[in-house]
N, C-alpha and C positions, 0 to 999 in steps of 0.2 A: 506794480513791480514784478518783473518776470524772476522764478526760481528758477535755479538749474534743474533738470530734469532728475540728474543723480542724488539731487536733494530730496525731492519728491519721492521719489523710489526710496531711501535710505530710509527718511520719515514712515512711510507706508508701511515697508520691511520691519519695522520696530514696533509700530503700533498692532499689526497682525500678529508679532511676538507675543507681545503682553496683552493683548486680548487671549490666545491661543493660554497661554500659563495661565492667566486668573482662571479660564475658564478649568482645567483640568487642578487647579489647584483648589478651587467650589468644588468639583464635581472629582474626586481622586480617582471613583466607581469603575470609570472608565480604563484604569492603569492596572489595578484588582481587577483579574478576571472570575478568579477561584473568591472562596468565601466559606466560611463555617459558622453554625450560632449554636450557640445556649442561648435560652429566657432572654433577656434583652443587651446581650454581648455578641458581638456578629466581629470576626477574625476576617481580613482579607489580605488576600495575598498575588503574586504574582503568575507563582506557578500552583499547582496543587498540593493541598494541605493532606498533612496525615491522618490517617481514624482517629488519631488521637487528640486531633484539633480541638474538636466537639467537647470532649474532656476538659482541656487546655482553658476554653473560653467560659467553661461553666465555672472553673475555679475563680478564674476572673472576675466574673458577675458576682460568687459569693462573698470575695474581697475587696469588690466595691461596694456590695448593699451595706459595708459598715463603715463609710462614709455617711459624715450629717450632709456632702451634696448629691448622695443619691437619689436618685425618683423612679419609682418604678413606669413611670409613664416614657420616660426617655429611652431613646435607641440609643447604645455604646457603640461606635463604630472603632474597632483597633486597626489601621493598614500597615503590614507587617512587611519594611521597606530590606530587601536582601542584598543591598547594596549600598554603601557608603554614598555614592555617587544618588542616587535615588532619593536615598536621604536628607542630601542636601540640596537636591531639586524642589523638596515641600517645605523643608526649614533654612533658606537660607541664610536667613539673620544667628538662627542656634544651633549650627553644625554639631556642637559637642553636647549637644545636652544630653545624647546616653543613644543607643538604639543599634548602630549598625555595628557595632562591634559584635552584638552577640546577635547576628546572623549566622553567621559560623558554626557557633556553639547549638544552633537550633535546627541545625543543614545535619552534623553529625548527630544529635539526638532522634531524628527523624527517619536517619536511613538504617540507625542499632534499634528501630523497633521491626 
């Protein structure tokens, strides 16, 4: 059975899509350029992070080690999406579960230090 060409292309065009998202949605690394760590809490971001990052991601670490599913063997990766849009590029089934609203809020804390 012969397909139409435009089928094959459309088909193609879709499956390059969704190989292209799984891959950068396995690997975010790629979209983080910038990054910051404490002990085993690593902050990334798109643009660059403030001195205070470091700070930032140590609190973190210390209010996850009181967690009973902490491990200190594990890596915590945080990627810090500054854009709604971004956001729901890596969650799209959970848009609202919390996050890009207070990009904002961490855009002015960043530039009054």
């Amino acid at each position: 059975m012969m397909t139409r060409p435009w089928l094959r292309r459309a088909i193609l065009t879709l499956t390059v899509a969704a190989v292209l998202y799984g891959v950068v949605v396995r690997w975010p690394h790629v979209v983080f350029a910038y990054s910051a760590q404490a002990d085993n809490v690593i902050l990334h971001a798109r643009a660059p992070l403030p001195a205070r990052a470091a700070a930032i991601a140590a609190e973190a670490g210390r209010r996850v080690k009181r967690s009973p599913l902490y491990s200190a063997e594990t890596t915590y990766d945080v990627f810090l999406c500054d854009t709604p849009a971004l956001f729901a590029f890596f969650a799209p089934v959970n848009r609202s579960v919390g996050g890009p609203e207070r990009a904002a809020l961490l855009q002015a804390r960043s530039k009054s230090m």
